[in-house]
C-alpha positions as CSV (number, residue, x, y, z in Angstrom):
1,X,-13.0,-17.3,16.6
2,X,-11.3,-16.1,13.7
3,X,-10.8,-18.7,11.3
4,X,-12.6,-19.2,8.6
5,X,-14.2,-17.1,6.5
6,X,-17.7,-15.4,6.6
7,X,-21.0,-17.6,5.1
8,X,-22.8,-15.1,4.1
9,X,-23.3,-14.1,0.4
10,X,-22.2,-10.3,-0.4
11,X,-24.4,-8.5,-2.9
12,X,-21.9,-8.2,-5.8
13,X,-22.9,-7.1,-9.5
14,X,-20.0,-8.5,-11.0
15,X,-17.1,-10.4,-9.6
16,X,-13.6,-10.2,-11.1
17,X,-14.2,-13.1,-13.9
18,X,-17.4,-11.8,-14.9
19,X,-18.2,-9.4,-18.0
20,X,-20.4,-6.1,-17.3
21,X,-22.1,-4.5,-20.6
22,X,-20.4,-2.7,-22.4
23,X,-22.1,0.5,-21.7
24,X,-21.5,0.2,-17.9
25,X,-18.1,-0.8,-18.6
26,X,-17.3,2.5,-20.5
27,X,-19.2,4.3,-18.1
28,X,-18.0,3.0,-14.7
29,X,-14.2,3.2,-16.6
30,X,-14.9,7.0,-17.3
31,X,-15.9,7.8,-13.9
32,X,-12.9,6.1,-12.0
33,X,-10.2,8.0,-14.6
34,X,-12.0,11.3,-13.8
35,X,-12.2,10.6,-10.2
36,X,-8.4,10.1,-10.2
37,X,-6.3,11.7,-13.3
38,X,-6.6,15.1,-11.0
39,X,-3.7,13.4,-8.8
40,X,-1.9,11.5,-11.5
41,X,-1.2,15.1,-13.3
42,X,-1.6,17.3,-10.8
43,X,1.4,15.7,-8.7
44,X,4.3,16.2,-11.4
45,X,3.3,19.8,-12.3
46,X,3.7,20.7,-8.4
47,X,7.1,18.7,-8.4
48,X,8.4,20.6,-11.7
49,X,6.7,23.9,-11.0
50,X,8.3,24.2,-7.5
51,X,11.7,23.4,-8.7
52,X,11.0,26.5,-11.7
53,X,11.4,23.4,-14.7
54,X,10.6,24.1,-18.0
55,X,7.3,24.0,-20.0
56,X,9.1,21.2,-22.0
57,X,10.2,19.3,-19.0
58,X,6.8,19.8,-17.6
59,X,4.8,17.9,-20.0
60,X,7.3,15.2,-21.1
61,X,7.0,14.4,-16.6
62,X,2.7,14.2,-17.0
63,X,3.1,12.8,-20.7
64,X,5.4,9.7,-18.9
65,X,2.6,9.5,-15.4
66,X,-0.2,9.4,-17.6
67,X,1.5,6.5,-19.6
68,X,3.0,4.5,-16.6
69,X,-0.2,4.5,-14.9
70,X,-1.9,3.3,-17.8
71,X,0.0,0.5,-18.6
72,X,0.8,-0.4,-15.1
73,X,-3.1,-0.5,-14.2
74,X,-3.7,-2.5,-16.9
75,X,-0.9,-5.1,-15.9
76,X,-2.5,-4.5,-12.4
77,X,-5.4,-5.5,-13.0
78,X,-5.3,-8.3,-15.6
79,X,-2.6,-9.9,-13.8
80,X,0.2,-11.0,-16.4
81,X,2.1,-14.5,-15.0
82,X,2.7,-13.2,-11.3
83,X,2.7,-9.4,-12.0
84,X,-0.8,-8.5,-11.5
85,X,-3.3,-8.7,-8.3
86,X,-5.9,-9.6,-10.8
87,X,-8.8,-7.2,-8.7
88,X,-9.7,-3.7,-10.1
89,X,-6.6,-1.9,-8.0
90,X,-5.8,1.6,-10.3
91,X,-2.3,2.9,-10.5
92,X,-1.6,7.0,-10.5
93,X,1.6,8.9,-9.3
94,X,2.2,8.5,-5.5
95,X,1.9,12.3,-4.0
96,X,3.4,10.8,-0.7
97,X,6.8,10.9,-2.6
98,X,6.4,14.5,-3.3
99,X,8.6,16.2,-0.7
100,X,11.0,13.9,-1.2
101,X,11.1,14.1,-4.8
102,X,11.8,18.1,-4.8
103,X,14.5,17.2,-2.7
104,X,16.3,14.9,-5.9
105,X,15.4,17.6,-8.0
106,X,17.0,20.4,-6.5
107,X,20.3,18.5,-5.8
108,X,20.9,16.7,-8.9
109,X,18.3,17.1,-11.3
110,X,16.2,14.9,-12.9
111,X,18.8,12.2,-13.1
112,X,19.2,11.8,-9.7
113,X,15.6,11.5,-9.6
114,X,15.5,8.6,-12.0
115,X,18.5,6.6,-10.8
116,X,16.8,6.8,-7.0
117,X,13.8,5.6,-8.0
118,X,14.6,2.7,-10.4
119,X,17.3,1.7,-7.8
120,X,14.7,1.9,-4.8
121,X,12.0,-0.5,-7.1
122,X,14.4,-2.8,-6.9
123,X,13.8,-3.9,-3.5
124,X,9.9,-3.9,-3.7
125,X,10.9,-6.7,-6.5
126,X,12.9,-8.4,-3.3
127,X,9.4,-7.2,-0.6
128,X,7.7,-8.9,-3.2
129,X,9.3,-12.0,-3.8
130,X,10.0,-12.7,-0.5
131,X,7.2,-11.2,1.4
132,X,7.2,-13.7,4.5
133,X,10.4,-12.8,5.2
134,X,9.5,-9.0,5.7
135,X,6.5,-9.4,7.2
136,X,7.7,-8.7,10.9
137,X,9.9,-5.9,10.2
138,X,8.0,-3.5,8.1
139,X,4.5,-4.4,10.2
140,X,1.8,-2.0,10.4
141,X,3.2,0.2,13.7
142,X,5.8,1.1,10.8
143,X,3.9,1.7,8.0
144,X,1.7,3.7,10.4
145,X,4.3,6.0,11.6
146,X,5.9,6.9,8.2
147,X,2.2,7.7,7.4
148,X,2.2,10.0,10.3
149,X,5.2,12.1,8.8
150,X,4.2,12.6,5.1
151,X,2.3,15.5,6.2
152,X,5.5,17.2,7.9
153,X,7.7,16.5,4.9
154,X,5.4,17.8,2.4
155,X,4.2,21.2,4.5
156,X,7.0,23.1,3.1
157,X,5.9,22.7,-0.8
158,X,2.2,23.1,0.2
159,X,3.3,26.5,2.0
160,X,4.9,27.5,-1.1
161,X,2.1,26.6,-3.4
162,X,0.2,28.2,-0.8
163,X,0.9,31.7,-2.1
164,X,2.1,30.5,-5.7
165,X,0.1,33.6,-7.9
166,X,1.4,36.1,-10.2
167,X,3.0,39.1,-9.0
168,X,0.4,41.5,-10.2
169,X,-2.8,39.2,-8.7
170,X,-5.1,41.0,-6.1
171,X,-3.4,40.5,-2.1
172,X,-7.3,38.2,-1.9
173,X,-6.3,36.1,-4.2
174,X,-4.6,33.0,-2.8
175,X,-6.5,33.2,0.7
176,X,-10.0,33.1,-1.4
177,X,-9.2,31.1,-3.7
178,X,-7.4,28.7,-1.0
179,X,-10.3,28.7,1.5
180,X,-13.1,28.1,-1.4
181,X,-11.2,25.2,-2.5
182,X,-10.7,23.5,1.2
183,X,-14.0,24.8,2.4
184,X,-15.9,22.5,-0.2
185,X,-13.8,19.6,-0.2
186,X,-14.2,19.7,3.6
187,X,-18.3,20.6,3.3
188,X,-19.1,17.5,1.0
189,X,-16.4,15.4,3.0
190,X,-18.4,15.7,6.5
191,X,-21.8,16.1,5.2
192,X,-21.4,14.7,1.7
193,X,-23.4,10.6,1.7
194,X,-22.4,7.6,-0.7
195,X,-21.3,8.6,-4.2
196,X,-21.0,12.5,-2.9
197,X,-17.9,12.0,-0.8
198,X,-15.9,10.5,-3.8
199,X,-16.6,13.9,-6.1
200,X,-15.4,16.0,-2.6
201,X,-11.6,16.6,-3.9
202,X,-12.8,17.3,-7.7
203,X,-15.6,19.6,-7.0
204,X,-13.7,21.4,-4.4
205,X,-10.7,22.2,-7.1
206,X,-12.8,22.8,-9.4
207,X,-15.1,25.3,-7.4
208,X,-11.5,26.9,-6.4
209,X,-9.9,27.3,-10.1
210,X,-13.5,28.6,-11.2
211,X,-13.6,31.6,-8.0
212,X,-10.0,32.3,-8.9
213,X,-10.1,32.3,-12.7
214,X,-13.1,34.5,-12.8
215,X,-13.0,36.7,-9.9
216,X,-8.8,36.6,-9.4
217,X,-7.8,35.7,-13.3
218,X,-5.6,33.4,-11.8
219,X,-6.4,30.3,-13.6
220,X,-4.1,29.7,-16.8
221,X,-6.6,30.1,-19.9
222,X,-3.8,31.1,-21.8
223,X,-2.0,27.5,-21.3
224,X,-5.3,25.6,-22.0
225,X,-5.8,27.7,-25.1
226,X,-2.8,27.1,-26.5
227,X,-2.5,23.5,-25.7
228,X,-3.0,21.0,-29.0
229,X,-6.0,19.0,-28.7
230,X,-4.0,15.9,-29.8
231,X,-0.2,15.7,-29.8
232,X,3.1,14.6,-28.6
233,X,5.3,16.3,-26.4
234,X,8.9,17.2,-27.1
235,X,11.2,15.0,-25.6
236,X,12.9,16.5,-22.4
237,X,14.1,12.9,-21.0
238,X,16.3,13.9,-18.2
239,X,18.4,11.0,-18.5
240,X,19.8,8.8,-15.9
241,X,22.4,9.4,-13.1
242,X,24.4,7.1,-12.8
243,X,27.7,8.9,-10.7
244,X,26.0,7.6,-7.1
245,X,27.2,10.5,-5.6
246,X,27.2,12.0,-2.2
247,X,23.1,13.5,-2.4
248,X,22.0,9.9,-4.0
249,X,23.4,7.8,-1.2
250,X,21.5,10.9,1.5
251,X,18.6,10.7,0.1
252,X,18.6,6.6,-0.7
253,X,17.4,5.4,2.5
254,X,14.4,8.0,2.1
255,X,13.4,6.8,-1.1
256,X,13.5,3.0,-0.1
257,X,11.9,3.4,2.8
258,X,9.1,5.3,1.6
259,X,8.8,3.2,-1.7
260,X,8.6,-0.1,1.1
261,X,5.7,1.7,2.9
262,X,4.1,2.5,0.1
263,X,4.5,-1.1,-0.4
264,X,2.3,-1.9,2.4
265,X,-0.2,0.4,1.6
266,X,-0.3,-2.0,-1.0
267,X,-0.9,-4.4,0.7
268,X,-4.0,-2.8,2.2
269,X,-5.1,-1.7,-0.9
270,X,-5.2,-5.3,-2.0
271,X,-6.8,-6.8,1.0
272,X,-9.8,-4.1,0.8
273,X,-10.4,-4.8,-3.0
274,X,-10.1,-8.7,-1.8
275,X,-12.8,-8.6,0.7
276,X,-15.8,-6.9,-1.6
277,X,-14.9,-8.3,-5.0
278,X,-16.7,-11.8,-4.3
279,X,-20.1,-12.8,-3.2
280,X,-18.8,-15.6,-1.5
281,X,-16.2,-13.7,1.1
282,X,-12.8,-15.9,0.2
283,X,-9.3,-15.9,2.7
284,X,-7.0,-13.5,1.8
285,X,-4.9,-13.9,-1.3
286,X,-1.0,-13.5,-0.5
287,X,0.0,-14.6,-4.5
288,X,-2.2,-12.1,-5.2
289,X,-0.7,-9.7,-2.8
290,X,2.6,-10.4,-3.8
291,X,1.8,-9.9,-8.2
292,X,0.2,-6.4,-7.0
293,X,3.5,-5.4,-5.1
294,X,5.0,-7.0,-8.2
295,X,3.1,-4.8,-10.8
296,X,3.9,-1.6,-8.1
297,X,7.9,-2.0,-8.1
298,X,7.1,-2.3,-12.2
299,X,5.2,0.7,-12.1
300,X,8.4,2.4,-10.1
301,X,10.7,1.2,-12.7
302,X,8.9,1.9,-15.4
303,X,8.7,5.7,-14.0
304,X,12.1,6.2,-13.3
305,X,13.3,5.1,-16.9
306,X,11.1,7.3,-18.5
307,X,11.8,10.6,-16.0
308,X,8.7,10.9,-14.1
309,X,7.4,10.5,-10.7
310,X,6.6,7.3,-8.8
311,X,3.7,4.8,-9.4
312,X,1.4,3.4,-6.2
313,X,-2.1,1.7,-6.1
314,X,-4.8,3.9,-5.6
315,X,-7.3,3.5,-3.2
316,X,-10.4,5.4,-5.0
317,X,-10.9,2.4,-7.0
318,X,-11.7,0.3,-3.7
319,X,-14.5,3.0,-2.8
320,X,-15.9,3.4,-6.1
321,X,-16.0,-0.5,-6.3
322,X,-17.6,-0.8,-2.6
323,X,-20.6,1.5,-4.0
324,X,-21.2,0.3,-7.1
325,X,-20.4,-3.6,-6.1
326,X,-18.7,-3.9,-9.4
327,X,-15.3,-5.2,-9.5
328,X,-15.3,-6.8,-13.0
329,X,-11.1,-6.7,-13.9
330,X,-12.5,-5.1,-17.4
331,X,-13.2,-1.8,-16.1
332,X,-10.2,-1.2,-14.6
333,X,-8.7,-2.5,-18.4
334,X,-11.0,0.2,-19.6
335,X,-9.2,3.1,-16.7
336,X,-5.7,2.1,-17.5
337,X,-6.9,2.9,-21.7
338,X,-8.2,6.2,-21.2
339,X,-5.5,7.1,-18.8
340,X,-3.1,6.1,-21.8
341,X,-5.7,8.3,-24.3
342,X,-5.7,11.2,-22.2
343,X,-1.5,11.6,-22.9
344,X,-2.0,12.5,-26.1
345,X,-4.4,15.1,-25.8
346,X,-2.7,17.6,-24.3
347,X,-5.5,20.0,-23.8
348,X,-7.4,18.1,-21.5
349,X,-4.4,17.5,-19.3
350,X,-4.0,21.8,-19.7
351,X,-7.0,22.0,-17.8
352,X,-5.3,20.4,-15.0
353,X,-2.2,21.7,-15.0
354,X,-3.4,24.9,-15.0
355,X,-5.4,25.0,-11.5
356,X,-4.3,27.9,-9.3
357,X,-1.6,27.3,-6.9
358,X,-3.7,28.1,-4.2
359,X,-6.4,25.2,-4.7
360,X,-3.9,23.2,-5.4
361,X,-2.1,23.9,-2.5
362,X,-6.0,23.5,-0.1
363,X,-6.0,19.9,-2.6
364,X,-3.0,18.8,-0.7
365,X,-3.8,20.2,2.2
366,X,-7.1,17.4,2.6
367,X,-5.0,14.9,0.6
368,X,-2.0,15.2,3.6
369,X,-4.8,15.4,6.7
370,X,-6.6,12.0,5.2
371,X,-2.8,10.6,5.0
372,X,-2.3,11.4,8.7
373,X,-5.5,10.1,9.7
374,X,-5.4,6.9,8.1
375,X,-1.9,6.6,9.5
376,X,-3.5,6.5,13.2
377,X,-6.2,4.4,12.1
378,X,-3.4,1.9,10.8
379,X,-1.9,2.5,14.7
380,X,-4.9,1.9,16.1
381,X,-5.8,-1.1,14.4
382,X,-2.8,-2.8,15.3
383,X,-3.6,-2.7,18.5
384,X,-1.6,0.4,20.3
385,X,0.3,-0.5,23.3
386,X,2.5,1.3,25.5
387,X,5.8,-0.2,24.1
388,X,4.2,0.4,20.4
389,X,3.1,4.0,21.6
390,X,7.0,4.5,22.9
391,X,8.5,3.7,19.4
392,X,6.0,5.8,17.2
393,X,6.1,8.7,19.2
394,X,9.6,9.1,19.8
395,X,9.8,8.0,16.2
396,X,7.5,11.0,15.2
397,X,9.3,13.6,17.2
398,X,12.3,12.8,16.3
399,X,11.6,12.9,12.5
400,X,10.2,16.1,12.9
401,X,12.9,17.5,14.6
402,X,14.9,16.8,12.2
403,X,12.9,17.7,9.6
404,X,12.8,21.4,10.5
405,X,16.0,21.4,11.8
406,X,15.7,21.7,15.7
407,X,18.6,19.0,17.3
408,X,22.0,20.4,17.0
409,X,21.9,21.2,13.4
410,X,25.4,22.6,13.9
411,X,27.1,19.4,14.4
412,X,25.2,17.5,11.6
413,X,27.0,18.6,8.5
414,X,28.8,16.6,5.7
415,X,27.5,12.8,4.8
416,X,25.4,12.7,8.6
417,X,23.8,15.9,8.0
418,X,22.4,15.2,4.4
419,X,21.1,11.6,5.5
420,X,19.5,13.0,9.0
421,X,18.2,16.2,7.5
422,X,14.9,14.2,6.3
423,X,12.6,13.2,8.6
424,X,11.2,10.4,6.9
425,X,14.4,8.6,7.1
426,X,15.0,9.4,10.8
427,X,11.5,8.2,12.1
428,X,11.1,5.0,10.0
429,X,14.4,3.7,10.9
430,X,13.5,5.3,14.4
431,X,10.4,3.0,14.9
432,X,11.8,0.0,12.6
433,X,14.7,-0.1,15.6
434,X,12.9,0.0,18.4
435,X,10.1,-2.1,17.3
436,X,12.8,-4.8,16.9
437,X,14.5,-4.1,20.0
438,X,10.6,-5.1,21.4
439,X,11.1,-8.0,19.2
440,X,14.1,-9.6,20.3
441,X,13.5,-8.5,24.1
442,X,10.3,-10.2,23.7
443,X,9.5,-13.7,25.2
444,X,12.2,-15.9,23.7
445,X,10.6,-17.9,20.7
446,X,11.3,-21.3,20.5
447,X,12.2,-23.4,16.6
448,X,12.2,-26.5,15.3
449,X,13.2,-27.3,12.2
450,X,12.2,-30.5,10.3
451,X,10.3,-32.2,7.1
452,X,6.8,-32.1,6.7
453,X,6.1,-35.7,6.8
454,X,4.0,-38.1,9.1
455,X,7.0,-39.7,10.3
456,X,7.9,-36.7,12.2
457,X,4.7,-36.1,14.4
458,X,6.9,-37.1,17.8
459,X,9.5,-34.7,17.4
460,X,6.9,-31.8,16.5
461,X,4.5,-33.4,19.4
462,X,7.9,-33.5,21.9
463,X,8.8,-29.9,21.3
464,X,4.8,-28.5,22.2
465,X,4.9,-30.9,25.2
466,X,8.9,-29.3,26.1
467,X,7.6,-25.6,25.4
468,X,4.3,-25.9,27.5
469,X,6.6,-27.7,30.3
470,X,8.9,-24.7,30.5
471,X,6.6,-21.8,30.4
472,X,5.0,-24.0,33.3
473,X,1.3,-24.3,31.2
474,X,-1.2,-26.5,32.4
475,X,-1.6,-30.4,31.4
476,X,-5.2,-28.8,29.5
477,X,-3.2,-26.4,27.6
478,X,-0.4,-28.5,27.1
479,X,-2.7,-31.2,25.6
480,X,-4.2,-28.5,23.5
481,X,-0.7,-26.9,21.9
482,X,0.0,-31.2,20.5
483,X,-3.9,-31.7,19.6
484,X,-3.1,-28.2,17.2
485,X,0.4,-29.9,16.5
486,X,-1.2,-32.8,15.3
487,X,-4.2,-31.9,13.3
488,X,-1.7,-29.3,11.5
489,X,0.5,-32.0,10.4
490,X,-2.1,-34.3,9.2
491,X,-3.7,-31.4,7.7
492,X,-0.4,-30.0,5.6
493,X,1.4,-32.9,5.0
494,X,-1.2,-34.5,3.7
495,X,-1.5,-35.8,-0.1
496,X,-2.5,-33.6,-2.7
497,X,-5.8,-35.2,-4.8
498,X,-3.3,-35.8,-7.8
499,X,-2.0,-38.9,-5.8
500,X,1.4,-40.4,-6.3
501,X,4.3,-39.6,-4.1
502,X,4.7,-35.5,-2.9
503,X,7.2,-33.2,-3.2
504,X,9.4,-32.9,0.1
505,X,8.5,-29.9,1.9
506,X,10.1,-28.6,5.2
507,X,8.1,-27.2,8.0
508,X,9.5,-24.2,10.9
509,X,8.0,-24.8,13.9
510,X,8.1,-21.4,15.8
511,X,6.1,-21.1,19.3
512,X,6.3,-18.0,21.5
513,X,3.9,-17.0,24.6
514,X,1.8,-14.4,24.9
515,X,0.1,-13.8,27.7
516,X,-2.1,-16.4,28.7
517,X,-2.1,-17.9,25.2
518,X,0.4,-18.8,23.1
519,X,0.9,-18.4,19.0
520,X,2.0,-20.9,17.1
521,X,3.9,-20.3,13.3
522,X,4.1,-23.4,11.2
523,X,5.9,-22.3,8.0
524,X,6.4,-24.8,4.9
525,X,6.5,-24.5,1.6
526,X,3.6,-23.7,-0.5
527,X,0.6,-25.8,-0.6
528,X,-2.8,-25.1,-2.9
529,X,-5.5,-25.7,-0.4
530,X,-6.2,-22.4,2.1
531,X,-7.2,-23.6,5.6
532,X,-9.0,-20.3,6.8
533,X,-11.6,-21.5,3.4
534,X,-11.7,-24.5,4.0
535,X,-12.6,-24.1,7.8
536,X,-15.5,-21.6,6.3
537,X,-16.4,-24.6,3.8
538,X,-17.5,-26.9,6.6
539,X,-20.8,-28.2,7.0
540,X,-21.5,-27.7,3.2
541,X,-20.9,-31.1,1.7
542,X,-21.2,-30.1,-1.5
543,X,-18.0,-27.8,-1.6
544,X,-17.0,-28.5,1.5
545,X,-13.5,-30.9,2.4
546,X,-13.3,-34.0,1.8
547,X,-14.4,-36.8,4.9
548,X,-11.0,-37.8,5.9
549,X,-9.9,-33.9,5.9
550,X,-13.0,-32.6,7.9
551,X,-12.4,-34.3,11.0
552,X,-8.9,-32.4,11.2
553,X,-9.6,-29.2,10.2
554,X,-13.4,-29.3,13.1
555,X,-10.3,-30.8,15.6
556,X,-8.3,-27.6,14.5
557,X,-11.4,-25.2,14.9
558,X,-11.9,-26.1,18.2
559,X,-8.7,-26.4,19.6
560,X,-7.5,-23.0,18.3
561,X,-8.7,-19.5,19.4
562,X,-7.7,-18.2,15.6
563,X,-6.6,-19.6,12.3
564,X,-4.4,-17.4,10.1
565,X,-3.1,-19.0,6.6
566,X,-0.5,-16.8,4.6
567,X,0.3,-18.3,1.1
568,X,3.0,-16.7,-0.7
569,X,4.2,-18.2,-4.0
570,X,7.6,-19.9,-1.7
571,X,5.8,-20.5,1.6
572,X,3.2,-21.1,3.4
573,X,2.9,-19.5,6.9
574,X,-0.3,-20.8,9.0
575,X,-0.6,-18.7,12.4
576,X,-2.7,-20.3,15.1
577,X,-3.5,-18.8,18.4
578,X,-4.1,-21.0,21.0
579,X,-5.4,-19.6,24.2
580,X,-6.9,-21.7,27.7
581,X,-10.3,-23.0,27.1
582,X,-12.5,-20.3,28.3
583,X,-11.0,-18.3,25.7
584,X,-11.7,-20.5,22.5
């Protein structure tokens, strides 16, 4: 059954509320911001190298990440009203936005860049706010598939990073340098145990500037020489374009989507750090969930006002934290600070920015396969059917397609051609299509609307008994969809411990079959109690429900196959499976 969540106690240093010393603190804080500010700097000086930007331009773009993704991890992590997931979730610049990024760039500059990006955080505000609304149209087979074609939009830039040395280096350059770089990260990847894996990236970058630098002289010295050990950089703020031409409105629907599916890595991001950061395993926080995406569309807004690339959550922190069972909100405090520190001292971030084009190029190269793989473990997770498979691969093919330009580029021209010509565009709205073409072919649902009061118990009990009758279910099942009717009513519309007379709520009854079961949605407005812990709490008196709620919730636990609870700061959306009684 899957209600409920585990009784058993994780071994957890520090939880979220709790303090570390101040020694491990600083340490643990160092290790995270060296484990990740590769990425955060590395990212931008691809993005404004490939386009041929200046050196000025260049480091007011890395100045701006390294700033954004300090503040924004702070607000991350310490959870400010409801911005904030309040777990140890770090925020760096979002490579996946790479390719499409080059693409603002070398249409309209760097204000185009800023106007699509703050325009495209404002709908992770709306994901955010309104998150149960979304939830069945950008669903993991989505999320999954856009995942799937990061990789083929950002092969063109790696190719030209690829071979991105000066004129006058040795023919052996690039290739060495390249294959040092990936052959390392790839060595300590596969054979590489516990703390070794997370080091795989830096050591093989840095094993590839070091083989290129000394036997190449391909590695920048001159640049980290020069660089000021503390300092500001000139200001090369590109401004904001705000014409909304013909490229903004092409490349739009890119940028939102993307930023949307970055959104639900979010998500994932959030539910990982969730499930390790307490000793006691809790149910899933959707509040929570919803201040992270929150603090992500800040961090996107935030970038685009000051000219630099995209913010997203990453997901080293959840390693690092799994390891080390730390998750004390303090050290990630202590990351977003010395990502903040590191802006001004510009010869640190030097040492970055001058890696070889070649390993950075083999960098991107692992970063890109690890993108594509956890796109199909996303897939697979979800549970990959043969209508699913349908939508994502068609979705995939036809993305790349259009990608590289291979379906009738000669009749796509004008307004068409600039929106088709990406393929993340084509193959998210390909899949987001026919995914709900699945949807509303589906079984036909069934609603009822009402208030969640008492009262109402024989309209809700008439509808189950009226559903089971005409999807011709048996008198056990059809007893079994009213016993979960009833118990769910007692058990949300019942009194809060404050007393007095509650708030009136309204409840959405939504049943649709599947298979031999059938799922049930009851959505009302939000409640403080999560079922799926307090199924978990029962049998331990001393925490557990009280009397008169316990004898509901063990009626629940039996009668359903599964429990979900979703609370989200305007609803509450409880999922319960109910299957025949073999299967409970």
């Amino acid at each position: 059954m899957e209600s409920g969540t585990p009784n058993h106690v994780q071994d957890v240093r520090y939880e979220p509320d709790e303090r570390p010393p101040l020694p491990l603190t600083v340490g643990l804080g160092l290790q995270y911001a060296v484990l990740t500010v590769t990425s955060v700097v590395l990212t931008p000086a691809i993005l404004i190298g490939a386009v041929g930007g200046s050196e000025a331009y260049l480091s007011w773009v890395v100045f701006a990440a390294l700033l954004v993704s300090g503040a924004t991890t702070v607000i991350q992590v310490a959870r400010v009203g409801r911005v904030g997931s309040g777990y140890l979730l770090l925020m760096g610049t979002g490579s996946a936005f790479l390719a499409i990024c080059l693409a603002a760039l070398e249409r309209g500059g760097g204000g185009l860049l800023a106007s699509l990006i703050i325009v495209s955080s404002l709908f992770q505000f709306v994901l955010a706010a309104k998150l149960s609304l979304f939830r069945r149209i950008f669903t993991p087979t989505v999320a999954g598939t856009v995942l799937l074609l990061i990789p083929v939009t950002l092969s063109g830039i790696i190719l030209r990073k690829l071979t991105d040395v000066p004129a006058d280096a040795a023919p052996a350059a690039a290739p060495v340098t390249a294959a040092v770089t990936l052959g390392v990260i790839a060595a300590i990847s596969v054979r590489g145990t516990g703390a070794w894996k997370l080091w795989a990236a830096a050591a093989g970058v840095a094993a590839g500037s070091v083989v290129g630098g000394v036997l190449f002289g391909i590695y920048d010295t001159e640049r980290v020489l020069e660089a000021a050990w503390i300092g500001l950089p000139g200001l090369a703020w590109p401004g904001i374009d705000l014409g909304f031409g013909t490229d903004f409105w092409a490349l739009l629907p890119a940028f939102v989507l993307l930023t949307l599916v970055g959104a639900m890595d979010t998500i994932g991001d959030c539910i990982a750090i969730q499930r390790i950061s307490w000793r006691r395993p809790r149910a899933i926080d959707f509040q929570s969930i919803q201040g992270a995406l929150t603090a992500d569309g800040l961090g996107n807004l935030l970038s685009g006002l000051m000219g630099t690339m995209p913010n997203t959550t990453y997901v080293h922190s959840i390693a690092v934290a799994d390891l080390t069972r730390v998750t004390a909100r303090v050290v990630g405090i202590c990351v977003g600070i010395v990502f903040v520190v590191l802006a001004f001292l510009p010869k640190l971030v030097a040492v970055i920015v001058a890696i070889p084009g070649p390993a950075a190029a083999a960098y991107y190269v692992a970063l890109v396969a690890s993108l594509f793989v956890l796109g199909v473990r996303v897939l697979v997770q979800d549970g990959l059917d043969q209508r699913k498979g349908v939508a994502v691969g068609l979705a995939f093919w036809l993305g790349l397609a259009f990608e590289l330009d291979w379906i009738f580029p000669e009749y796509l021209q004008g307004g068409w051609g600039e929106l088709l010509a990406n393929g993340l565009t084509v193959g998210g709205l390909t899949v987001i299509v026919l995914m709900q073409f699945v949807e509303l072919t589906g079984p036909r649902a069934r609603r009822l609307k009402t208030d969640l009061a008492l009262e109402n118990f024989s309209r809700i009990d008439a509808f189950l008994s009226d559903f089971a009758a005409r999807g011709k279910r048996s008198a056990e099942m059809s007893d079994r969809l009213r016993a979960v009717g009833e118990e769910l009513l007692l058990t949300l519309a019942r009194p809060g411990d404050e007393g007095g007379t509650p708030a009136k709520r309204h409840l959405l009854l939504v049943a649709r079959d599947d298979g031999d079961a059938v799922e049930l949605e009851f959505a009302a407005t939000t409640d403080d109690a999560n079922l799926e812990d307090q199924l978990a709490l029962l049998g331990e008196r001393a925490a557990g429900p009280r009397v008169e709620e316990e004898v509901s919730l063990r009626l629940l636990r039996h009668y359903a196959s599964a429990v979900r609870h979703q609370q989200f700061h305007d609803t509450d959306v409880v999922t319960v499976r109910v299957g025949p009684a073999a299967s409970v």
